[in-house]
C-alpha positions as CSV (number, residue, x, y, z in Angstrom):
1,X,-18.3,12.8,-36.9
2,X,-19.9,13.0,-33.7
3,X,-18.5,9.0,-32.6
4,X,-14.9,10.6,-33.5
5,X,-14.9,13.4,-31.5
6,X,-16.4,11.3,-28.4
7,X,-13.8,9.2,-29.0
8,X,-11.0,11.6,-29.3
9,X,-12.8,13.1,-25.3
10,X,-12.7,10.0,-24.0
11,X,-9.3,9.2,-25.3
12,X,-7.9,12.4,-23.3
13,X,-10.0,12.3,-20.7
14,X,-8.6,8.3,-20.3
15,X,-4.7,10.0,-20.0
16,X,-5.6,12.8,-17.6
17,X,-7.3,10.3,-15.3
18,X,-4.0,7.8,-15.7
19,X,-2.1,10.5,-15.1
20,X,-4.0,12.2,-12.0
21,X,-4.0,8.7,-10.4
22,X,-0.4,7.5,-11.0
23,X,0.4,11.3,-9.3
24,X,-1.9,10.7,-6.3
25,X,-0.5,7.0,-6.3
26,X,3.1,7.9,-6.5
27,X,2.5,10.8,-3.6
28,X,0.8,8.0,-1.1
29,X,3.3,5.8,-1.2
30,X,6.5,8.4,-1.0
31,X,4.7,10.2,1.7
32,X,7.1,11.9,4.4
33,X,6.2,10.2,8.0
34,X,7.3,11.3,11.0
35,X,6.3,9.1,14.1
36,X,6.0,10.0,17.4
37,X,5.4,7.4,20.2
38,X,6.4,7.7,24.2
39,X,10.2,9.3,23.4
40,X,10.4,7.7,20.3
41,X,10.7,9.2,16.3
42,X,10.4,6.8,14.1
43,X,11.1,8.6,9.8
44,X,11.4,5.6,7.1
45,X,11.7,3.0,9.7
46,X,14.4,3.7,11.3
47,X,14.6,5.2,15.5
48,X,16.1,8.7,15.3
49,X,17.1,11.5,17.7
50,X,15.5,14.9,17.2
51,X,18.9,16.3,15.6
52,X,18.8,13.2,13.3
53,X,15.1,13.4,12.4
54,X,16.4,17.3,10.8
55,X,19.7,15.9,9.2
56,X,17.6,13.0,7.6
57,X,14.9,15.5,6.6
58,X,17.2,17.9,5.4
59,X,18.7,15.2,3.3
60,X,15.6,14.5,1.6
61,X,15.9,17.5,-0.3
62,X,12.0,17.9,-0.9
63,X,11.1,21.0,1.5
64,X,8.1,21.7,-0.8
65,X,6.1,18.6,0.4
66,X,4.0,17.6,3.1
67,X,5.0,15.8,6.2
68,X,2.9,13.8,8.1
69,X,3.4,13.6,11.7
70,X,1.6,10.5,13.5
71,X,1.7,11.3,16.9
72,X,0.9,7.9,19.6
73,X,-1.2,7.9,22.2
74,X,1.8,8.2,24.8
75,X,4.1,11.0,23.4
76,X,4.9,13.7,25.4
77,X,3.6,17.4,24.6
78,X,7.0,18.4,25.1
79,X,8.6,15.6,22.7
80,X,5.9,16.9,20.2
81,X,7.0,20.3,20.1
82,X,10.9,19.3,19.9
83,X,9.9,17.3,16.8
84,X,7.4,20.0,15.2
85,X,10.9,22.6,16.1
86,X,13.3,20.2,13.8
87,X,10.9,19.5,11.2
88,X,11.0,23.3,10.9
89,X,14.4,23.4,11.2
90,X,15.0,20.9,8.7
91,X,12.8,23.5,6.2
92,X,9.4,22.3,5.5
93,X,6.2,24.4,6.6
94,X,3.4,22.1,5.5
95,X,3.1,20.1,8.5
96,X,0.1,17.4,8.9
97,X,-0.9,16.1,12.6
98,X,-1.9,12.5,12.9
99,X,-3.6,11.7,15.8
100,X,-3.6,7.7,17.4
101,X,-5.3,5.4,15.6
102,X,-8.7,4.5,17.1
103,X,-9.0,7.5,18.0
104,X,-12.3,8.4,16.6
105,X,-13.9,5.6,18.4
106,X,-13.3,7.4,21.6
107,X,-15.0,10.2,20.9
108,X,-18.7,11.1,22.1
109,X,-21.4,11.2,19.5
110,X,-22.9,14.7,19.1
111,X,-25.1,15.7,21.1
């Protein structure tokens, strides 16, 4: 009786994890990326305006989720804030800064 009932745990605990990781999977690749690079905004490929950036947003009808905003090593402070403004506009709060890639190798150790 005690095989069975490992079984049966191991069973479930088999579907949560396929479930959990098809979730996380499905999330990663529909993520909402919003690139910024030297007067640029790139969102699913394609070069927008600020005003298009919010129509496109606002078209994705998923103001609950998390955008992602990659910001290049040449964009503007003030470009920034116009995009951070219309990803606002465009309804969604949970907003995720990216910093250049490579970054991290710039940095100085700790001291």
């Amino acid at each position: 009786m005690g095989r069975s009932h490992f079984g049966l745990r191991f069973a479930a605990c088999l579907v949560l994890f396929v479930i959990t990781t098809g979730g996380v999977h499905a999330e990663a690749t529909d993520r909402l990326t919003v690139t910024v690079r030297d007067g640029e905004v790139l969102f699913h490929g394609a070069d927008l305006d600020v005003d298009q950036l919010q129509s496109q947003l606002t078209a994705t009808r998923r103001q609950g989720s998390r955008v992602y905003l990659r910001i290049g090593s040449g964009a503007k402070s003030v470009y920034i804030d116009r995009v951070i403004k219309a990803i606002r506009s465009a309804g969604f709060t949970d907003i995720v800064l990216v910093g250049p890639s490579g970054l991290e190798k710039d940095l100085d150790p700790p001291v």
